[in-house]
DSSP file (Angstrom, degrees, kcal/mol; ACC not computed):
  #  RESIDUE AA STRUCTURE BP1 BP2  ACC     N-H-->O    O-->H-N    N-H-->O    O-->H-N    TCO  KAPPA ALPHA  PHI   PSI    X-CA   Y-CA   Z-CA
    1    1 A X     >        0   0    0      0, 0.0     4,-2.7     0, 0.0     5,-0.2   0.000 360.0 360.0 360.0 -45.4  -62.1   90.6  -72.1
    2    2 A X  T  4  +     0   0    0      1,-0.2    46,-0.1     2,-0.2     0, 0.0   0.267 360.0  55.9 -85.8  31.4  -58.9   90.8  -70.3
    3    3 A X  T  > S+     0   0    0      3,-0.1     4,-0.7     2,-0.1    -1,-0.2   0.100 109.7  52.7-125.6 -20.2  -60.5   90.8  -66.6
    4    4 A X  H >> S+     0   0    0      2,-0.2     4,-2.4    -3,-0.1     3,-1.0   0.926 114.5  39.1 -66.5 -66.5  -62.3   87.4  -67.9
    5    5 A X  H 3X S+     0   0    0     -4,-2.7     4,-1.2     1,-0.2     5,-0.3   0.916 112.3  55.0 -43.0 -52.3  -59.1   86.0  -68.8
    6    6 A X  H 3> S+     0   0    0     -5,-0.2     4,-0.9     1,-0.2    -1,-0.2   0.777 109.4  51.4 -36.7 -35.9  -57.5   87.6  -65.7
    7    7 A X  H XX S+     0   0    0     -3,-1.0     4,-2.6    -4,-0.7     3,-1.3   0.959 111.2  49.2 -60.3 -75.5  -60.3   85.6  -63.7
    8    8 A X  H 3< S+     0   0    0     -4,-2.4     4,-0.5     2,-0.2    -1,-0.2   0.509 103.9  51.6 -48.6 -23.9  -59.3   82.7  -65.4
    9    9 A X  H 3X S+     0   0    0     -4,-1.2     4,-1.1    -5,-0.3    -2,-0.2   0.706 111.5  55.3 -77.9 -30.6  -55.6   83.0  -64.8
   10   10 A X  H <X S+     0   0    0     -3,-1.3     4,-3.2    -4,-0.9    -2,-0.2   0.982 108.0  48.0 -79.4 -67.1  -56.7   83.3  -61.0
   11   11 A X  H  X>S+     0   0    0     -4,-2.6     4,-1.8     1,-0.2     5,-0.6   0.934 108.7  47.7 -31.8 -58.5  -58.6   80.2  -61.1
   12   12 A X  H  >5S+     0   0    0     -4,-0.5     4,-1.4     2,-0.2     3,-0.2   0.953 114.9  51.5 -68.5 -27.0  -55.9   77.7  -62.8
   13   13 A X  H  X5S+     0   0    0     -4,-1.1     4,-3.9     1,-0.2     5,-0.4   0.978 108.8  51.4 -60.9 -46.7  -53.3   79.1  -60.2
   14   14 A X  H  X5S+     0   0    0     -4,-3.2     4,-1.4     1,-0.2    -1,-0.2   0.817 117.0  34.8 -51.6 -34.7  -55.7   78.3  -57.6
   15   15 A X  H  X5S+     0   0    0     -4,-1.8     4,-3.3    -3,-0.2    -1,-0.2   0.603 114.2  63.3 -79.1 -25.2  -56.1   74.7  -58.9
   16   16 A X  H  <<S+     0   0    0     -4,-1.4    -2,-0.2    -5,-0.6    -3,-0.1   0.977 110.2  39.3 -50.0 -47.2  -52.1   74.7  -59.8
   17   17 A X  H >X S+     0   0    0     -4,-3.9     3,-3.0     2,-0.2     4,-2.4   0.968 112.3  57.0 -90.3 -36.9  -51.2   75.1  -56.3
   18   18 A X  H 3< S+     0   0    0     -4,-1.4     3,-0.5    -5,-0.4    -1,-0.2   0.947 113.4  39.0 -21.3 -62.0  -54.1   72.7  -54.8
   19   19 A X  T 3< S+     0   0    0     -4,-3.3    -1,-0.3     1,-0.2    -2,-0.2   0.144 113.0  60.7 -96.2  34.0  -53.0   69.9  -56.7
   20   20 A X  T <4 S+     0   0    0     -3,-3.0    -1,-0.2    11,-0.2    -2,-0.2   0.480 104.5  50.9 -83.0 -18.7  -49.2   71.1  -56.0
   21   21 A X  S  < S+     0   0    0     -4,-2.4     2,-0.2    -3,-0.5    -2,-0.2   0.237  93.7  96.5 -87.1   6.9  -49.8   70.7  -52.2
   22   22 A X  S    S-     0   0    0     -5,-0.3    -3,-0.0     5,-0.1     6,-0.0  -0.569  79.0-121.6-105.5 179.2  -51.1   67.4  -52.4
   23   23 A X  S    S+     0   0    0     -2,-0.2    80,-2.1    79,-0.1    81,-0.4   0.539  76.0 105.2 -96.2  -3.4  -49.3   64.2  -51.9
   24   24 A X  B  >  -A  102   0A   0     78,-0.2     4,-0.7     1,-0.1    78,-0.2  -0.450  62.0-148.0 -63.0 132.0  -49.8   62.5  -55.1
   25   25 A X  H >> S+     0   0    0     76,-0.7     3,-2.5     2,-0.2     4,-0.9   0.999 102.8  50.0 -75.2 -72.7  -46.4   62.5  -57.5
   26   26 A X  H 3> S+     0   0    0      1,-0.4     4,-3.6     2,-0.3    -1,-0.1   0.749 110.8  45.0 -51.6 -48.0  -49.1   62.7  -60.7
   27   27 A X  H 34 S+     0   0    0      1,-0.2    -1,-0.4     2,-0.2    -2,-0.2   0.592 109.9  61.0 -89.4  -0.7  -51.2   65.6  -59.3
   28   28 A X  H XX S+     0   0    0     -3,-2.5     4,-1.4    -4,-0.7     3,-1.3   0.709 106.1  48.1  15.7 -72.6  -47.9   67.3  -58.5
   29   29 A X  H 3X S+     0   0    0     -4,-0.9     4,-1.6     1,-0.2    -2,-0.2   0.836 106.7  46.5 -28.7 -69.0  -47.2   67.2  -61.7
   30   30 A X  H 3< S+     0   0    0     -4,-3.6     4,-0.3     2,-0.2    -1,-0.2   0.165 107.0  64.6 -84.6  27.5  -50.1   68.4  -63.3
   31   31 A X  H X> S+     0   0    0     -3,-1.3     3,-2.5   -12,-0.2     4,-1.2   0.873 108.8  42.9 -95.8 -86.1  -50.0   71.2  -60.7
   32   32 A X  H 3X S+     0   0    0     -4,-1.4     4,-2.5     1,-0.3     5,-0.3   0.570 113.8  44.2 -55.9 -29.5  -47.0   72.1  -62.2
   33   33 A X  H 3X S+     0   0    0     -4,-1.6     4,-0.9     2,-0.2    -1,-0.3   0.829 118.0  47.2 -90.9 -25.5  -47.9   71.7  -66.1
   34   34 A X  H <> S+     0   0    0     -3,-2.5     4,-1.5    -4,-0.3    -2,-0.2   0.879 111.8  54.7 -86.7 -39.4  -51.4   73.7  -65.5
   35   35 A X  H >X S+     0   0    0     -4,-1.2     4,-3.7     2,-0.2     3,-1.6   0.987 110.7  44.5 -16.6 -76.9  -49.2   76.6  -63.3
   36   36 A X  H 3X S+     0   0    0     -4,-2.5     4,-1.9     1,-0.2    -2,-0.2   0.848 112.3  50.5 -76.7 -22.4  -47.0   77.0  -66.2
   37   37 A X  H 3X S+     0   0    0     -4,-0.9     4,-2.8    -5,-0.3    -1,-0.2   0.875 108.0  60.5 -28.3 -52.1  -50.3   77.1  -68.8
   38   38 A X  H << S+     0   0    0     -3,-1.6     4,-0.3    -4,-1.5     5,-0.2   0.905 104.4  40.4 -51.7 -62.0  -51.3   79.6  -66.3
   39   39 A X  H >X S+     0   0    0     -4,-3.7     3,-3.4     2,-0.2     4,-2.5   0.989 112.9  63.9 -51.0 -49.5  -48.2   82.1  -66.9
   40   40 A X  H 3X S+     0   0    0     -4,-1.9     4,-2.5     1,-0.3     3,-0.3   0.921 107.7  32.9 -44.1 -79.9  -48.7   81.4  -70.4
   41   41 A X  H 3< S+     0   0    0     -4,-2.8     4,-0.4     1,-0.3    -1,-0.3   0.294 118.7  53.5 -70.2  11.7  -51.8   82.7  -70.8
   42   42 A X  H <> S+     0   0    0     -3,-3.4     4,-1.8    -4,-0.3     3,-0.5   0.791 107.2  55.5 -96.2 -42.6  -51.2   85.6  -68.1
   43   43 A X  H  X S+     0   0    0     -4,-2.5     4,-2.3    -3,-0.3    -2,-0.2   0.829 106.4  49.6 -27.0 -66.3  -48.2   86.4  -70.2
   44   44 A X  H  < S+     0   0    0     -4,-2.5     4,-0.3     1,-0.3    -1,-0.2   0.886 114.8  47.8 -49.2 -50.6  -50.6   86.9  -73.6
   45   45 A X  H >4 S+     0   0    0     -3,-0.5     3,-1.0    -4,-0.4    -1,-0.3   0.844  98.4  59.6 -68.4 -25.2  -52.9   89.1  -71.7
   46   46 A X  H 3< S+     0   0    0     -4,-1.8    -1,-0.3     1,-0.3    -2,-0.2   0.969 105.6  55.8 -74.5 -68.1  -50.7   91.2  -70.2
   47   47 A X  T 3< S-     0   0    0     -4,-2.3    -1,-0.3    -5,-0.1    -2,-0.2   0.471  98.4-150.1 -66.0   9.4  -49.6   92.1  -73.9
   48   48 A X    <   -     0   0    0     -3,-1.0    -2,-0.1    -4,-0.3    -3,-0.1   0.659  20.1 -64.4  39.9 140.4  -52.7   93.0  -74.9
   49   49 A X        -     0   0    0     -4,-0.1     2,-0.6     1,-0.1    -1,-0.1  -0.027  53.5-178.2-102.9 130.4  -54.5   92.9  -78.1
   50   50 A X        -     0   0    0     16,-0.1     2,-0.2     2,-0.1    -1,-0.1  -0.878  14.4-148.2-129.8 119.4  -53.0   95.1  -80.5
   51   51 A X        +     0   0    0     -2,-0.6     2,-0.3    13,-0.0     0, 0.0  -0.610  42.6 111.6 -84.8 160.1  -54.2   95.8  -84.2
   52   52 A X        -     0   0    0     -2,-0.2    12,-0.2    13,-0.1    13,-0.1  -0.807  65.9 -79.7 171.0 163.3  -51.9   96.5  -86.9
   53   53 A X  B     -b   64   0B   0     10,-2.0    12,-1.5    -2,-0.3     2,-0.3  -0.115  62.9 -90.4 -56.1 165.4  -50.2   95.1  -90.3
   54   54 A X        -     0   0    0     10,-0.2     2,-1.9     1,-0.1    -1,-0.1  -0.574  53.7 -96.9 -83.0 161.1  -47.4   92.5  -89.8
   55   55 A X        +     0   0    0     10,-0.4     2,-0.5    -2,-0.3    -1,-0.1  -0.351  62.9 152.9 -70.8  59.6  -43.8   94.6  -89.5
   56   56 A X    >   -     0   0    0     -2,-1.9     3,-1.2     1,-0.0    -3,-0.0  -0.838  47.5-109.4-115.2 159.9  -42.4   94.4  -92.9
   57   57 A X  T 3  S+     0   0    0     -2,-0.5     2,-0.3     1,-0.2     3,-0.1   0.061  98.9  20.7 -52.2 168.9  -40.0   97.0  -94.4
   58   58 A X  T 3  S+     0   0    0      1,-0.1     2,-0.3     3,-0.0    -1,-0.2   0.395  84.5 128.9  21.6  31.9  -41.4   99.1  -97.0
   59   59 A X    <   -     0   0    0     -3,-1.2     2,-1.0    -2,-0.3    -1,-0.1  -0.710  55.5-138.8 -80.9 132.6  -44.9   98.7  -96.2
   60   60 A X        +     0   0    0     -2,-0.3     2,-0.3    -3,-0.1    -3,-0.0  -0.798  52.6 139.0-111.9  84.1  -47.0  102.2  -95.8
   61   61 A X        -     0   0    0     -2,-1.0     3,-0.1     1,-0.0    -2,-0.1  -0.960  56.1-135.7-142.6 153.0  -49.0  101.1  -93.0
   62   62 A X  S    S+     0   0    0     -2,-0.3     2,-0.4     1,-0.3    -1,-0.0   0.320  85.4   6.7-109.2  -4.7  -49.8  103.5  -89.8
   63   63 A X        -     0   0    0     -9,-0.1   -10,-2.0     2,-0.0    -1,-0.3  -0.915  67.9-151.4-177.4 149.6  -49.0  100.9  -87.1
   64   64 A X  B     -b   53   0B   0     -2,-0.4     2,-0.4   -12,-0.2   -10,-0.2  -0.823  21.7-107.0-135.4-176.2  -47.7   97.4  -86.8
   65   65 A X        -     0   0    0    -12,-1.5   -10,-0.4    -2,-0.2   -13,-0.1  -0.959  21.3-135.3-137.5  84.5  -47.8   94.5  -84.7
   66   66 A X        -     0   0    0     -2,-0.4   -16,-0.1     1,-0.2   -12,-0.0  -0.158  23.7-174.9 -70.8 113.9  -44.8   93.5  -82.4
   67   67 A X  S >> S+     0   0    0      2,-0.1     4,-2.4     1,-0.1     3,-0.6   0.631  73.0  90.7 -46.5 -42.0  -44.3   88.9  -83.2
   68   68 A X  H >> S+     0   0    0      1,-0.3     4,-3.7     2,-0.2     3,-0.7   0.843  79.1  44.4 -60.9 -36.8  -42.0   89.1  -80.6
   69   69 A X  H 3> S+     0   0    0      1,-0.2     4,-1.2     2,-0.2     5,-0.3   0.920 114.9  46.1 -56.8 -40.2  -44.7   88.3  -77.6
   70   70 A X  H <4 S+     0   0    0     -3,-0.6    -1,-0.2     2,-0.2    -2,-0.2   0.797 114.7  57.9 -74.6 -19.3  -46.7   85.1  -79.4
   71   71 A X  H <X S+     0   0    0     -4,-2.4     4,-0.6    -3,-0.7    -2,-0.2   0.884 104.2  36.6-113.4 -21.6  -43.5   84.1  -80.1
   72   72 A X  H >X S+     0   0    0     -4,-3.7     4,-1.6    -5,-0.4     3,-0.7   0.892 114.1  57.8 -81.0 -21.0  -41.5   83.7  -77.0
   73   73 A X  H 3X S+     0   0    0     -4,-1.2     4,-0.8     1,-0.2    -2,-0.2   0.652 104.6  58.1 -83.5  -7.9  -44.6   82.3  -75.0
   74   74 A X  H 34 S+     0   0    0     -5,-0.3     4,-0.3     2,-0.1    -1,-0.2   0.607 107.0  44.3-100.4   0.3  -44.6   79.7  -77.8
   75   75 A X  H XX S+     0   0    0     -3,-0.7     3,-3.9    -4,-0.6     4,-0.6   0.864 110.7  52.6 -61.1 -82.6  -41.2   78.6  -77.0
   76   76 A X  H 3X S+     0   0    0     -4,-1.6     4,-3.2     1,-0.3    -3,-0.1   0.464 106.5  53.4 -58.1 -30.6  -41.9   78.6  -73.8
   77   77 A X  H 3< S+     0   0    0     -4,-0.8     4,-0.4     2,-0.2    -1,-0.3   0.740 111.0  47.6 -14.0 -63.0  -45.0   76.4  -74.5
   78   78 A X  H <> S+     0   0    0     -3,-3.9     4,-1.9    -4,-0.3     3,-0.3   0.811 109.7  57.0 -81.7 -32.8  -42.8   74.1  -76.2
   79   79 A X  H >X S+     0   0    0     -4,-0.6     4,-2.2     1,-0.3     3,-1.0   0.960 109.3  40.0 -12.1 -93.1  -40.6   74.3  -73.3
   80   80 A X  H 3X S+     0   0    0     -4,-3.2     4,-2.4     1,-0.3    -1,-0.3   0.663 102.0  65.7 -59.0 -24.3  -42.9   73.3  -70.7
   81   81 A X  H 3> S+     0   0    0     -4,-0.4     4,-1.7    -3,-0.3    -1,-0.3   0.655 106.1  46.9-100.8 -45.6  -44.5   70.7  -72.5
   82   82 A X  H <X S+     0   0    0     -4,-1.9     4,-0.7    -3,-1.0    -2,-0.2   0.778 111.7  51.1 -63.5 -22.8  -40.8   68.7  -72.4
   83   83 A X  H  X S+     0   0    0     -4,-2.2     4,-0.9     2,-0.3     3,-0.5   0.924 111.2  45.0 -62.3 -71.4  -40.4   69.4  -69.0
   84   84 A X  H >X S+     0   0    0     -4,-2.4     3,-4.4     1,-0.2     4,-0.8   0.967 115.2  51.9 -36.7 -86.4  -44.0   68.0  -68.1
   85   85 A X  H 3< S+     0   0    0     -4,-1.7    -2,-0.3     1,-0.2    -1,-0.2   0.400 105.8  50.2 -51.5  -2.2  -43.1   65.3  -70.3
   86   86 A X  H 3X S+     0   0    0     -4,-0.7     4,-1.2    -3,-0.5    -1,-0.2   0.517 112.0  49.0 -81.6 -34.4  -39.5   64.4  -68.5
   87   87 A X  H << S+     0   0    0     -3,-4.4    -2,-0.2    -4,-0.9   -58,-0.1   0.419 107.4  62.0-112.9  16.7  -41.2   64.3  -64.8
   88   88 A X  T  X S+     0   0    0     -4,-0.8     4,-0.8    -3,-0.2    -2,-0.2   0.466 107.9  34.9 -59.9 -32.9  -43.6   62.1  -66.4
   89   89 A X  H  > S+     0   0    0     -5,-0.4     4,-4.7    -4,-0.2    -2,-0.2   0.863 117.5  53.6 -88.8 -40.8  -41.4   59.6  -67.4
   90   90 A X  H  X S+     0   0    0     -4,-1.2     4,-1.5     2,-0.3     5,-0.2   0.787 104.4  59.0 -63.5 -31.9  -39.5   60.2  -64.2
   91   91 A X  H >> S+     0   0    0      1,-0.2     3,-2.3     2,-0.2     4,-1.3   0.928 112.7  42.5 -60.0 -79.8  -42.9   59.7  -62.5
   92   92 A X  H 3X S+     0   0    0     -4,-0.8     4,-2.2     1,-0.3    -2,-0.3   0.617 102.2  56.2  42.6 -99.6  -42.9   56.5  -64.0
   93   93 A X  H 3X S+     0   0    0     -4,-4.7     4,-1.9     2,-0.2    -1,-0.3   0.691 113.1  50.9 -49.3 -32.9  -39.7   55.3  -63.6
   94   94 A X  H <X S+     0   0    0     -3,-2.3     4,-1.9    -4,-1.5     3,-0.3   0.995 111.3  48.5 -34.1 -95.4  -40.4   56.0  -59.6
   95   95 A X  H  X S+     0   0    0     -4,-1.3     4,-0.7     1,-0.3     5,-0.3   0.744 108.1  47.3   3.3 -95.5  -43.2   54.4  -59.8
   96   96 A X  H  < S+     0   0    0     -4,-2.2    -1,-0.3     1,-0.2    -2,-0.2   0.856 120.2  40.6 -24.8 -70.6  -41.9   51.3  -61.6
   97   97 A X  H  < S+     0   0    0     -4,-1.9    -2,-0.2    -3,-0.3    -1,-0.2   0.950 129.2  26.1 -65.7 -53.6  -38.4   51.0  -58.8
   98   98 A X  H  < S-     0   0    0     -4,-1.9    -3,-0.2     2,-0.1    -2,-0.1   0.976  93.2-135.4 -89.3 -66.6  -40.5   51.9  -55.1
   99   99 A X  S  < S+     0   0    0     -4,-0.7     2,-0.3     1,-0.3    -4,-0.1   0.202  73.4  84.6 118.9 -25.5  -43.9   50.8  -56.1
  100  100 A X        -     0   0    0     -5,-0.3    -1,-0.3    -6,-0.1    -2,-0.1  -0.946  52.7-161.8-134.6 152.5  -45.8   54.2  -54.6
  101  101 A X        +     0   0    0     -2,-0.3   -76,-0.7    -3,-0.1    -1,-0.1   0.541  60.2 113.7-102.6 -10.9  -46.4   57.6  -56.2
  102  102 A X  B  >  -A   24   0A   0    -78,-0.2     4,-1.4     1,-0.1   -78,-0.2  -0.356  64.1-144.2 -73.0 152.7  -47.2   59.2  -52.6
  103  103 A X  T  4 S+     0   0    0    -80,-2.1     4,-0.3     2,-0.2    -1,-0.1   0.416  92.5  57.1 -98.0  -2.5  -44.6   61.6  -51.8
  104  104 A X  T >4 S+     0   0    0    -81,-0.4     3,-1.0     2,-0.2     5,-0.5   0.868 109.7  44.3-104.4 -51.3  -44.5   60.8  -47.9
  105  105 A X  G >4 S+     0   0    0      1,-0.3     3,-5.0     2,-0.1     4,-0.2   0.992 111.7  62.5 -72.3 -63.6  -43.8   57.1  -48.4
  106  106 A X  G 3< S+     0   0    0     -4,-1.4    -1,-0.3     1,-0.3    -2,-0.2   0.414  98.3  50.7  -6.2 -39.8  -41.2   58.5  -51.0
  107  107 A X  G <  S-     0   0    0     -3,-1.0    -1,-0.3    -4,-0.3    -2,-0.1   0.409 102.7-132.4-104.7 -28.2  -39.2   60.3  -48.6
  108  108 A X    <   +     0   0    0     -3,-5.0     2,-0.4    -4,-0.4    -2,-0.1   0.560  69.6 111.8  52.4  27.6  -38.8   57.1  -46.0
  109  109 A X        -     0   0    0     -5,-0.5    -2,-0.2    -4,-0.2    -1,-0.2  -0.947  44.4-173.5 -94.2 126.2  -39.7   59.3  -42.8
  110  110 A X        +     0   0    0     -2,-0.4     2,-0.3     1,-0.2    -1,-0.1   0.878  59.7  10.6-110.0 -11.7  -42.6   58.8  -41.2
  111  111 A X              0   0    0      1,-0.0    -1,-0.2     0, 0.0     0, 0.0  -0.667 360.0 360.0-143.4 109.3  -43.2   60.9  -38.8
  112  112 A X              0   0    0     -2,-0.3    -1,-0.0    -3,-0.1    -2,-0.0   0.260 360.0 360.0 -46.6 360.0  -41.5   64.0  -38.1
């Protein structure tokens, strides 16, 4: 199972950096917000599926079950998920003042 996911981690990087190399502000964007999805869910595998009882104190149980991974990659979740939204509005707001989302007109060179 965790050489599917891995597979699957390989793919959304592959599409992450596609639509980071392009000239679109938007697909930029969602480069970045499917990248950091990407970590997420490399993050999870990497800690690997573990059985056990939950950790509490005076419990007679032969192994337990470390929180601490599900629960910083769900900060980090929430994290990214303001982030995206903030260079979403910022796309936006771009948008709105210049009038083009391409990232070459953006820049006001045109040829190097």
């Amino acid at each position: 199972m965790e050489t599917l996911i891995t597979i699957l981690v390989g793919v959304l990087v592959t599409v992450a950096v596609y639509l980071l190399l392009s000239r679109n502000l938007i697909r930029v964007i969602l480069g970045t917000a499917i990248l950091s999805h990407a970590v997420h869910l490399l993050l999870m595998t990497m800690g690997g599926l573990k059985k056990g009882s939950v950790p509490l104190l005076g419990e007679n149980a032969e192994s337990y079950t470390d929180a601490l991974p599900q629960a910083l990659i769900l900060t980090a979740i929430v994290i990214s998920f303001a982030v995206t939204a903030f260079l979403l509005v910022l796309a936006y707001r771009t948008f709105k003042e210049t009038g083009s989302d391409d990232l070459d007109a953006l820049r006001g060179v045109k040829d190097e």
